[in-house]
C-alpha positions in Angstrom: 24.5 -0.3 -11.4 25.9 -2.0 -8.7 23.7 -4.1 -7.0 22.9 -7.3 -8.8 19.5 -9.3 -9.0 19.8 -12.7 -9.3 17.3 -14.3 -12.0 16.2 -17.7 -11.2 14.5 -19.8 -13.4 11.2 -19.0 -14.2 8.0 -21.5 -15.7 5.8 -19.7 -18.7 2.8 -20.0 -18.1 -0.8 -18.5 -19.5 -2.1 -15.6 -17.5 -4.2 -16.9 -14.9 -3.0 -20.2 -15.1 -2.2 -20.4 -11.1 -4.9 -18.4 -9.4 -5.3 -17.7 -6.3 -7.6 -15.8 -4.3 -7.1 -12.9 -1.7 -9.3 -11.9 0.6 -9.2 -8.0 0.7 -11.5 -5.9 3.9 -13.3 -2.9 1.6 -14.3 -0.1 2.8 -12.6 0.1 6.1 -12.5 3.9 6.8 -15.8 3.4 6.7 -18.9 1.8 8.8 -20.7 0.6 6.7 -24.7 -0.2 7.6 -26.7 -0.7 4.6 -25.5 -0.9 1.1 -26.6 -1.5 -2.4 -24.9 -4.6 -4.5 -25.4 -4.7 -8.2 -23.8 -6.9 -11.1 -22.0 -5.0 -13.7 -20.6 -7.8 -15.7 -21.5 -11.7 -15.4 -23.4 -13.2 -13.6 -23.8 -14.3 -9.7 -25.2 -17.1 -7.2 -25.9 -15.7 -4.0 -25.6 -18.1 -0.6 -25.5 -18.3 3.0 -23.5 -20.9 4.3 -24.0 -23.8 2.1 -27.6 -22.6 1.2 -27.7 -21.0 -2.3 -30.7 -18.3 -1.8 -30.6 -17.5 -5.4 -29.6 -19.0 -8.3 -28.8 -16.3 -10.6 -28.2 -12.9 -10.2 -28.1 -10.5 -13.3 -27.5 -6.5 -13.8 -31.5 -5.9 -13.2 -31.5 -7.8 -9.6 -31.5 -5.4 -6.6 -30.0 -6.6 -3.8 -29.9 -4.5 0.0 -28.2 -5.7 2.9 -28.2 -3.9 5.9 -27.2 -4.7 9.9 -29.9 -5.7 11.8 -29.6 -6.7 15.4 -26.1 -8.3 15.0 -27.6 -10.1 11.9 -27.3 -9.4 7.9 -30.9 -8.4 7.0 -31.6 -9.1 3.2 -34.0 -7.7 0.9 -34.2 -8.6 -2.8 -36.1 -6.7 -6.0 -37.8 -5.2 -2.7 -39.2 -8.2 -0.9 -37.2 -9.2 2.5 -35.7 -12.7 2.1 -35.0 -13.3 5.6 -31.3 -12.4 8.3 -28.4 -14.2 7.8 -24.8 -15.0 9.9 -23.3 -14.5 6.4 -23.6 -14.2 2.8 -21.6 -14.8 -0.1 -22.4 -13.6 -3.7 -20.1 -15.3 -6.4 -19.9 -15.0 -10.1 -20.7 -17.9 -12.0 -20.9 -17.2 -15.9 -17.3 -16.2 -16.8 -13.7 -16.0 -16.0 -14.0 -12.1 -14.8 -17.2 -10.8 -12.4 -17.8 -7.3 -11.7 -19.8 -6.0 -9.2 -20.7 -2.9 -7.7 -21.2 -1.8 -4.1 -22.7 1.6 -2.8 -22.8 2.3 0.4 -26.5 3.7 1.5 -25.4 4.2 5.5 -23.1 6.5 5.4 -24.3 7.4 1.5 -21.0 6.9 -0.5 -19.9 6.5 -4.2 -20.3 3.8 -5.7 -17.3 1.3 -6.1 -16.3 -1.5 -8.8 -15.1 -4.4 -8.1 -13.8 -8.1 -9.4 -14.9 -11.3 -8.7 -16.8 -12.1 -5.0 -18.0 -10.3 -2.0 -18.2 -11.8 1.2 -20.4 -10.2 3.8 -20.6 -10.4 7.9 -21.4 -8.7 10.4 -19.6 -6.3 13.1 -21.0 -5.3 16.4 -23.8 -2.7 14.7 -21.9 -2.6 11.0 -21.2 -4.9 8.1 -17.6 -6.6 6.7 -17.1 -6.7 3.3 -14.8 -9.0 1.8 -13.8 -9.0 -1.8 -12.7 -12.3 -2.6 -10.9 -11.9 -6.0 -7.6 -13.1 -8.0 -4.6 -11.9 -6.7 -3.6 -10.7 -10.0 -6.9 -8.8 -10.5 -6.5 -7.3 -6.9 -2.2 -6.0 -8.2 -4.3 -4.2 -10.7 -6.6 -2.5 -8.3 -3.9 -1.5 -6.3 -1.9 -0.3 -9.6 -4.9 1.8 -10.4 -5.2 2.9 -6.6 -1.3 3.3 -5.6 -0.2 4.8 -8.6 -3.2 6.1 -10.8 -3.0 6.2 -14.8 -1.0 7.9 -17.6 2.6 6.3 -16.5 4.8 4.4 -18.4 4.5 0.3 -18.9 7.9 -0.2 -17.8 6.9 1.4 -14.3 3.6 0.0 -13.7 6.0 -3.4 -14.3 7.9 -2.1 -11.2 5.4 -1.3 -9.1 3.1 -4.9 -9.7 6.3 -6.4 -8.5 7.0 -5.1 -5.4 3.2 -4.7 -4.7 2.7 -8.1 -5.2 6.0 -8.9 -2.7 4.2 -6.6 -0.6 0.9 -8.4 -0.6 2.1 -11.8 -0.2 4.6 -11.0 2.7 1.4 -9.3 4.8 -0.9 -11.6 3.7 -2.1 -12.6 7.3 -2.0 -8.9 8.8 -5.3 -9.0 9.2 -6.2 -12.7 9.1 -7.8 -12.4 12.9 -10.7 -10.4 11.6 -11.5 -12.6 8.5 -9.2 -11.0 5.8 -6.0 -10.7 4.6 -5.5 -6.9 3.9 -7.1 -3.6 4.0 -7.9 -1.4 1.6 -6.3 1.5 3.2 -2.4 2.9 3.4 -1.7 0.4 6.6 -1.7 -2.3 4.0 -1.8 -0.7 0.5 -4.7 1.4 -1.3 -6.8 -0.7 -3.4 -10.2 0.8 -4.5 -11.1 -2.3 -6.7 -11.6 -2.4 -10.5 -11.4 1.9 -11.4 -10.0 2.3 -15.4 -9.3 -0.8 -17.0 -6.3 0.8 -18.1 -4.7 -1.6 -20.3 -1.2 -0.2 -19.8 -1.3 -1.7 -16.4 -3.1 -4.4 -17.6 -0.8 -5.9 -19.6 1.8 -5.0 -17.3 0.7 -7.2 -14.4 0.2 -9.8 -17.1 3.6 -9.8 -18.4 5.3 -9.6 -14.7 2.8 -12.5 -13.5 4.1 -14.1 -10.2 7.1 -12.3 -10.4 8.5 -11.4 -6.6 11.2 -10.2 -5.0 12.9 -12.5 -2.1 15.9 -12.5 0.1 18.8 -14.8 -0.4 16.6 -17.1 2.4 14.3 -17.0 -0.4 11.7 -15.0 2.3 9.7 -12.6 0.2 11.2 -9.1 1.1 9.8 -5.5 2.7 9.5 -4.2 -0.6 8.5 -1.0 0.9 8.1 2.3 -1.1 7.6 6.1 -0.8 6.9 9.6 -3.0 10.4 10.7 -3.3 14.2 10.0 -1.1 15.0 13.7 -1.4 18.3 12.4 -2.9 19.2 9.2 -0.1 17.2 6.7 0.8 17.1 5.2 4.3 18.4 2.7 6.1 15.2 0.8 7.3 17.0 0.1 11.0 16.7 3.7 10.8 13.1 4.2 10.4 11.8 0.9 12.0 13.3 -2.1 13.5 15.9 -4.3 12.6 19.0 -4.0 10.0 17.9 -5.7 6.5 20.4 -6.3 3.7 18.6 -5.2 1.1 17.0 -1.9 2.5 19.8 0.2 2.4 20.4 3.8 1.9 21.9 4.6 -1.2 22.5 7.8 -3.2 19.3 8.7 -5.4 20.1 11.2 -7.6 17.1 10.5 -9.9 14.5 11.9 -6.9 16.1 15.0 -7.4 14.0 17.8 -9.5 11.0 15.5 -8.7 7.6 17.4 -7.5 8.1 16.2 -3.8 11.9 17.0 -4.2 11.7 19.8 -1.5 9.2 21.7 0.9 9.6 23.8 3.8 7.1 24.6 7.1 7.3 27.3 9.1 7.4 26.6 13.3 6.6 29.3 15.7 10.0 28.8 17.7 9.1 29.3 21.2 6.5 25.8 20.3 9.3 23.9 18.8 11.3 24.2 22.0 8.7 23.6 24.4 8.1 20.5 22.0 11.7 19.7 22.7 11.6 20.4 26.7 8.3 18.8 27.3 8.9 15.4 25.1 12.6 14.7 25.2 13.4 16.7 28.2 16.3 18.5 25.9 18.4 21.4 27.8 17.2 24.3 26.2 18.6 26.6 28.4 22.3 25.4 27.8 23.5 27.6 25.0 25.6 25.4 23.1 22.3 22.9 23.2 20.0 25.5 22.2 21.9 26.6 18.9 22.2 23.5 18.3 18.3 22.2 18.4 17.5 25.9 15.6 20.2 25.2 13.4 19.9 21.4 12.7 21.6 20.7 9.6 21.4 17.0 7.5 23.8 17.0 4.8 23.1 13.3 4.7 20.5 11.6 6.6 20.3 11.3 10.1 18.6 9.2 12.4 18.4 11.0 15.4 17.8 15.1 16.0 21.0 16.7 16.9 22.9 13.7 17.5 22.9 10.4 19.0 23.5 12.0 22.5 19.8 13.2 22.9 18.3 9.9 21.4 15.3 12.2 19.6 14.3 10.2 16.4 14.0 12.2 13.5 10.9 9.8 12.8 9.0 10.5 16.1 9.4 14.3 15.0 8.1 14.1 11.5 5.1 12.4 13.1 4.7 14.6 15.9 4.7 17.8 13.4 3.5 16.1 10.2 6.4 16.5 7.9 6.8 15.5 4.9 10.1 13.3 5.8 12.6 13.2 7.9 15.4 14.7 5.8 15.1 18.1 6.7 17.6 20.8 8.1 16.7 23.9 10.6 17.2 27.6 10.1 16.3 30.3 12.7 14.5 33.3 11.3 13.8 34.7 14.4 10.3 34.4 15.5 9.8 31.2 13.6 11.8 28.5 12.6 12.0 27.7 8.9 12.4 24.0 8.0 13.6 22.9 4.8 13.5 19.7 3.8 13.9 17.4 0.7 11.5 14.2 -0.1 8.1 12.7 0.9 7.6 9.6 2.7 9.6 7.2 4.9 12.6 6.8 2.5 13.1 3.1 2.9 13.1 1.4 -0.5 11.8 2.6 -3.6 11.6 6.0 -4.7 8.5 6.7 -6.8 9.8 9.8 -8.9 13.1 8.4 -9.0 11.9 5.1 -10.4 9.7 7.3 -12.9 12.9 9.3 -13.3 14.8 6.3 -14.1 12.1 4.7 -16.7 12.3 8.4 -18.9 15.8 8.6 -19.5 15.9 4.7 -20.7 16.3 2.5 -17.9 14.0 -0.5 -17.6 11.7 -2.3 -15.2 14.7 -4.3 -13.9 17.1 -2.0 -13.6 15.2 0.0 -11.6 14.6 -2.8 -9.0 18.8 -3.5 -8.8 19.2 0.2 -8.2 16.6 0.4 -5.0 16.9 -3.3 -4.0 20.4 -4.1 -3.0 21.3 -8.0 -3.7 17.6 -9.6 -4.1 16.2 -12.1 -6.5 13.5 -11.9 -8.8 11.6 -15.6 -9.1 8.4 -16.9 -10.1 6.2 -16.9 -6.6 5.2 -20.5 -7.9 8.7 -21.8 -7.4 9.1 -20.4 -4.4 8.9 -23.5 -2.5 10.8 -25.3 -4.8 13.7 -23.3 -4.1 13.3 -23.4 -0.3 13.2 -27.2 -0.4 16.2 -27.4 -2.8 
């Protein structure tokens, strides 16, 4: 391994000693009218404003809330209790609340979540907030992201960088009265699912451990399915040239079940595509050869080459590939594209870090091999570094 992780200090310290709350949007593909709240474990106050509307709220309450005229429109057991600007409905009784909300306009499942929910509304439909611990929301999105039946030593990965990930977006969405979503433009969090204790314990046993640059800033610790065998350069995929997002050779994504794919494209579309978008000479011959027998050994940024400045990303998006690392052989009629990985490829491979973890590598090395030249702190300290 050749990239190094530098290990500051770090404080021990009981789980949940330093809570802190995030304020997650739920629900969000979703427009959400009229829904059902019920207390699974706990119990919960219910208030509006500064106004508690009821003291205590146990599994046999039933509380609706629908929109109403720009207003939240509350019903409880059945009887209407009045419409409200907001409501909040907090647990009360012990250290962990769980609560379940099901959507009754548009009828959905019913979901499970820890600590609070905070409710407004939104032109003709509700926001729902779930106010919980950070570290309760890492498992959520463990259970989410990544789902059960992996290894300890992975699910330890994977609360790291999602908690870097978390705390470096916390204000995405600060302008419409939460910090994330609970969708893939933040990371996929469908609140509290197994209770798998594997992940459990290991979010407990990485607590308010995250990844940050040598300007101790917390890093992109992005992620994908599988790097096809390289990673890629992030300047390459988004903006700006980063230190520690670097492509590197990945031979542990290799084998993995998003390793390869190919898609079949009806030729004559691919070059109008080409024409049409990018303006690319398909008449010149040396051009048009060129454009059906794309080849990446190694990754490219750009289709062709740099000459016709047509990113490789802008064409996975355009035709819904599975990655950008793909090379092009002309059949004829159709075009056959074969390509190798799944995702973006900027940061840590999924399979590979699986990969990794099964032939005896461990949480950390796994993190110097995708991470080049980052240090792993308590988030705690993290000021205390800066100032010193």
């Amino acid at each position: 391994m050749k990239n190094l992780i530098v290990f500051f200090a770090l404080i021990s310290v009981p789980f949940g000693a330093y809570s802190i709350d995030f304020k997650i949007g739920i629900l969000r593909n979703f427009q959400v009218k009229k829904f059902a709240f019920k207390v699974s474990e706990s119990t919960y106050c219910l208030k509006s404003s500064n106004k508690t509307l009821k003291n205590k709220i146990s599994s046999k309450t039933d509380i609706n809330i629908q929109c109403s005229s720009g207003k939240l429109s509350l019903n409880i057991d059945g009887k209407f209790i009045g419409n409200f600007d907001t409501l909040k409905l907090s647990n009360i009784e012990s250290d962990t609340g769980v609560f379940s909300v099901s959507s009754i306009n548009p009828s959905l499942k019913s979901r499970f979540y820890y600590d609070d929910l905070l409710i407004f509304p939104n032109k003709k439909s509700l926001t729902l907030v779930n106010v919980v611990d950070f570290e309760k929301y890492i498992v959520g999105v463990l259970e989410s992201e990544v789902g059960e039946g992996k290894s300890k030593d992975f699910y330890k990965v994977h609360a790291i960088i999602s908690r870097t990930y978390a705390l470096k977006n916390q204000y995405k969405f600060i302008h419409e009265g939460f910090y994330l979503t609970d969708l893939v433009n933040c990371q996929v969090y469908k609140g509290n699912m197994y209770k798998d204790s594997n992940i459990i314990n290991a979010v407990q046993e990485t607590e308010n451990l995250i990844l940050v640059d040598e300007n101790m800033e917390y890093i992109i610790a992005s992620y994908f399915s599988n790097s096809g065998g390289q990673t890629n350069n992030v300047e390459d995929v988004w903006s700006k040239a980063l230190p520690y997002l670097r492509s590197i050779h990945d031979p542990y994504s290799m084998g993995g079940i998003n390793y390869v794919w190919e898609k079949k494209i009806l030729k004559s579309k691919w070059l109008n595509y080409l024409d049409k978008n990018f303006q690319y000479p398909v008449n010149n011959v040396e051009a048009l050869n060129a454009a059906l027998n794309f080849k990446q050994e190694i990754r490219h940024k750009y289709l062709v080459d740099w000459v016709y400045q047509i990113p490789l990303t802008q064409v996975r998006k355009d035709w819904n590939l599975k990655s950008t690392y793909f090379s092009i052989f002309d059949n004829g009629e159709y075009l056959s594209f074969k390509g190798k990985g799944f995702g973006h490829g900027v940061g840590l491979s999924q399979e590979g870090a699986m990969r990794m973890i099964e032939i005896g590598y461990d949480f950390l090395e796994v993190l110097r091999f995708y991470y080049t030249d980052v240090h792993l702190i308590d988030m705690k300290m993290r000021e205390f570094y800066i100032i010193d």
